[in-house]
Every structure is written in structure tokens, then in C-alpha cells.
C-alpha positions in Angstrom: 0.0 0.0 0.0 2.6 2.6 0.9 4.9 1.6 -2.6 1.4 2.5 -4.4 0.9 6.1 -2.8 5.0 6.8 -2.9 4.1 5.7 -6.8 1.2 7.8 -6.7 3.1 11.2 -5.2 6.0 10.6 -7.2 3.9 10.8 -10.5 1.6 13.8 -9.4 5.1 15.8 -8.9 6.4 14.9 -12.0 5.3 16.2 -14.8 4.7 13.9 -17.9 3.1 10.9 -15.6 1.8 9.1 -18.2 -0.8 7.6 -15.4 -2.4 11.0 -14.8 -1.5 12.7 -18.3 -4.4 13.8 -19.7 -5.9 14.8 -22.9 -4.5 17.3 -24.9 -4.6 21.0 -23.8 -6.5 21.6 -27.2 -8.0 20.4 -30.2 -7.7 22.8 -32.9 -9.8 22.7 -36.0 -10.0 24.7 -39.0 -13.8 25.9 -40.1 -14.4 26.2 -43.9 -18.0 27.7 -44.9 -20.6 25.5 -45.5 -22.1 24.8 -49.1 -25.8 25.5 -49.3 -27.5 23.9 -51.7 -30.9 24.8 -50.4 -32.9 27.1 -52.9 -34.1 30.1 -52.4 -31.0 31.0 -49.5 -28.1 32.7 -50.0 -24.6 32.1 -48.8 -25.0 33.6 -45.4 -27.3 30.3 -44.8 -24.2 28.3 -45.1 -22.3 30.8 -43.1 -24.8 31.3 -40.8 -24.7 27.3 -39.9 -21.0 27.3 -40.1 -21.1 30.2 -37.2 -23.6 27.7 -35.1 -21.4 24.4 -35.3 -18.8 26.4 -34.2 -20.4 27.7 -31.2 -21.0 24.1 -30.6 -17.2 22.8 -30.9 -16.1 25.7 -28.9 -18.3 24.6 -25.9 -17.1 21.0 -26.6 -13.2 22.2 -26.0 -12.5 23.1 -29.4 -10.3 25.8 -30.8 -11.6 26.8 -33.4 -10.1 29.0 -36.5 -12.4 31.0 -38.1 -13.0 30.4 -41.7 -12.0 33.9 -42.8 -8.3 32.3 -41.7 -9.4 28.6 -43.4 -10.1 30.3 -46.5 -7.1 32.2 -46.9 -4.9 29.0 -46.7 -7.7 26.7 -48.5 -9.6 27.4 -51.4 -12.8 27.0 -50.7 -14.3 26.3 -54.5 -11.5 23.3 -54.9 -12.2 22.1 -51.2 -15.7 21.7 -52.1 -15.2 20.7 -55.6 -12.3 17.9 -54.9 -12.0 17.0 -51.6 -8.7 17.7 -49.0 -6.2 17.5 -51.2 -2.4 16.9 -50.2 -1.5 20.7 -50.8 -4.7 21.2 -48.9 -3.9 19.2 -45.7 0.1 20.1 -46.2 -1.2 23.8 -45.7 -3.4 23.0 -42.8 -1.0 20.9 -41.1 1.8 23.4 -41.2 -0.1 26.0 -38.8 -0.8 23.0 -36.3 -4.4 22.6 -37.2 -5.7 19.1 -36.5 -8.7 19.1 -38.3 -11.3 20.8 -40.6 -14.9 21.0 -40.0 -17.1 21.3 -43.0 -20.4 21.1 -44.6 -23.7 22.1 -45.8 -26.9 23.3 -45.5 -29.4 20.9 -47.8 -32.6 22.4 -47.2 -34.1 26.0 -45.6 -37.2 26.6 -45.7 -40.5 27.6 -44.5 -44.2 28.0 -45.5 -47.0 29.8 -44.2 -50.0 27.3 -43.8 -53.1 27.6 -41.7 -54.9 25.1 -39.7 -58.1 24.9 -38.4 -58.7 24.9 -35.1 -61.9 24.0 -33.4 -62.7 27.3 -31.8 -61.4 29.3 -35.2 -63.4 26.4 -37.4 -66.6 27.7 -35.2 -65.9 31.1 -36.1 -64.9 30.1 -39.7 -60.8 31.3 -39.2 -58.1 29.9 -39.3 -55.0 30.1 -36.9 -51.5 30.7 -38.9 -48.9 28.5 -38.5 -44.9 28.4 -39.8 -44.1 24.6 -41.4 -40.4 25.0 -41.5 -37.8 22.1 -43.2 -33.9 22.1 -42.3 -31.6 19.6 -43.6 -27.8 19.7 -42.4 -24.8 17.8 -42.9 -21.6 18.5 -41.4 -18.5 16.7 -40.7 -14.7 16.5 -39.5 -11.8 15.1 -41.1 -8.8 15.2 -39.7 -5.7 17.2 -41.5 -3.0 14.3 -41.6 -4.7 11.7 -43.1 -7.9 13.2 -44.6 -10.0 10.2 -42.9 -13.5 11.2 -41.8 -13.5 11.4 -37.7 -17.0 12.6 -37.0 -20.1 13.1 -39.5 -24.0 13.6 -39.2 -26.9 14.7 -41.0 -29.6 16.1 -39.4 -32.9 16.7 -40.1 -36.5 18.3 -39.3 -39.4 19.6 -40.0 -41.6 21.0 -37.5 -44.5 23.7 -37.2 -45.4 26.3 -35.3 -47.0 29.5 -34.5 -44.0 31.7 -34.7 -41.3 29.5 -36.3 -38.5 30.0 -38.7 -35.8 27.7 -40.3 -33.0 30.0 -38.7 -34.7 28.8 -35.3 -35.3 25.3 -36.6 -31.6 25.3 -37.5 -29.7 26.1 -34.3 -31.9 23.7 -32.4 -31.1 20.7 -34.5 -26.8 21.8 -34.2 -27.6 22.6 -30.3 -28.9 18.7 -30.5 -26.0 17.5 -32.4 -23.7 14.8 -31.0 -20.7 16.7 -32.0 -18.3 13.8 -30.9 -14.6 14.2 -29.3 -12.6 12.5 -31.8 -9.6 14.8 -32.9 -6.4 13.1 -33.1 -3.8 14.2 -30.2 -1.2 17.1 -31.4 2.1 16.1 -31.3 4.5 17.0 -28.7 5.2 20.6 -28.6 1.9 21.2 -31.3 -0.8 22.2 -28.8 -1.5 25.6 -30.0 -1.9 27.1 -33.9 0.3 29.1 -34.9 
């Protein structure tokens, strides 16, 4: 018993313990804009649902580099035309960043549509209502070997008196399992450059 707490002080006071080392001060990912194919939405959609995921990845214990920085060291027509390329994660890799969250914004949309209820059917109205549609795909590959760590779609469609898709839209990434899968930085790579 006392060997296992002389083990157990001696590893507390020196650093580097692997028994007690834990995970990595930070996982750093790189955020590219999403691709909205929706109709009838423009690109802040996509970069509107970028914004929320990261919200979501920084709560998790992400760091997160904004994709104003993502674009300027990946182009964001080839990422989404051809993939991660080799150039691509060589660039990402250099300033330390672990992995690159991406992805798009399939549907956004809402409609007006009016339902009877019986009170309003008695006095021959109808009560408005929103019917709003949000479809979302985003994922996270990681920089070295451009392997898929984490991916999900999600989707919904829901009414009510009052809704929109933007409020549709951050519930569904607020109920994302955004998962803790980054790979560990290398010794002496915990923070971007």
C-alpha cells in the first residue's frame, strides 16, 4: 500500500506521468464555410450554420479558426469541388491545425399554412402557422490523413405559431452529437500558430 501512494506522489510531482496525463490542452480545428444547396437561400445560410457548429465545438473544448483564416490557406471552390487534397492538408497541417470542420446546409425553408382549429373552425378562421424544413450535414476530417473522424446529418421539420428555419436550425446543431474524436497534437503542437 505505501509503494502504491509513494508511486502515486512521485507521478503527481512529475510532470509527464503518463498515469495522470491527460488529454490534450487543445484540439484545434479549422472551419471552412458551408455549401448551401438549399434554394431560395443565400450564402449567409451556409455561413450562418458554419457560425452555429462552431459555437458548438467551442463549448465542446475546441479551438476553433475562423474560416476567414481557413479560407485564406484553403480554397474554398476546390475544397468543395475535390475533396482535401495533399496541398490542402500540407497547408493545414503546417499551422498546427488538427482538423477541418465542413459542410452544408441541404434544405431551408419555411411555409406559411393555416390550420383549423376548433374554436377558429366555429368562427370560420383559421390560426397561422410556420411549417419549417432544415436539412444539415456537417463533418470533421482530420488534417493528416484526410480520414472522416465525426459526421452527421440532421434533419427536421416541425411547425409552429412563430417558427422559422434559422430557429429550426440552431436547435437541430444545439442537438448535435458533435463527438470528441480529434487526433492528439504532437508533442510541442498544442497551439496554432
Amino acid at each position: 500500500m505505501k509503494l502504491i501512494v509513494c508511486y502515486m506522489f512521485l507521478c503527481i510531482s512529475l510532470t509527464g506521468c503518463s498515469l495522470f496525463r491527460s488529454i490534450p490542452e487543445t484540439k484545434t480545428v479549422a472551419l471552412m464555410p458551408f455549401f448551401s444547396s438549399a434554394t431560395n437561400t443565400g450564402k449567409s445560410i451556409g455561413q450562418e450554420a458554419a457560425d452555429r457548429v462552431a459555437l458548438e465545438l467551442v463549448a465542446k473544448g475546441y479551438v476553433v479558426i475562423d474560416r476567414s483564416t481557413t479560407t485564406a490557406l484553403v480554397n474554398e471552390a476546390k475544397f468543395y469541388g475535390s475533396g482535401l487534397s495533399d496541398d490542402m492538408r500540407s497547408a493545414l497541417q503546417s499551422h498546427n491545425i488538427a482538423a477541418v470542420v465542413f459542410g452544408s446546409v441541404n434544405d431551408f425553408s419555411c411555409e406559411s399554412i393555416r390550420s383549423p382549429s376548433l374554436v377558429a373552425s366555429l368562427a370560420s378562421n383559421m390560426d397561422k402557422k410556420n411549417r419549417c424544413t432544415v436539412s444539415l450535414t456537417a463533418k470533421i476530417a482530420d488534417t493528416a490523413t484526410g480520414r472522416l473522424l465525426w459526421g452527421v446529418t440532421i434533419n427536421d421539420t416541425s411547425e409552429g405559431a412563430n417558427l422559422t428555419a434559422m430557429e429550426l436550425m440552431k436547435s437541430l446543431i444545439r442537438k448535435a452529437d458533435i463527438k470528441e474524436t480529434l487526433p492528439e497534437p504532437k508533442d510541442g503542437e498544442t497551439q496554432p500558430r
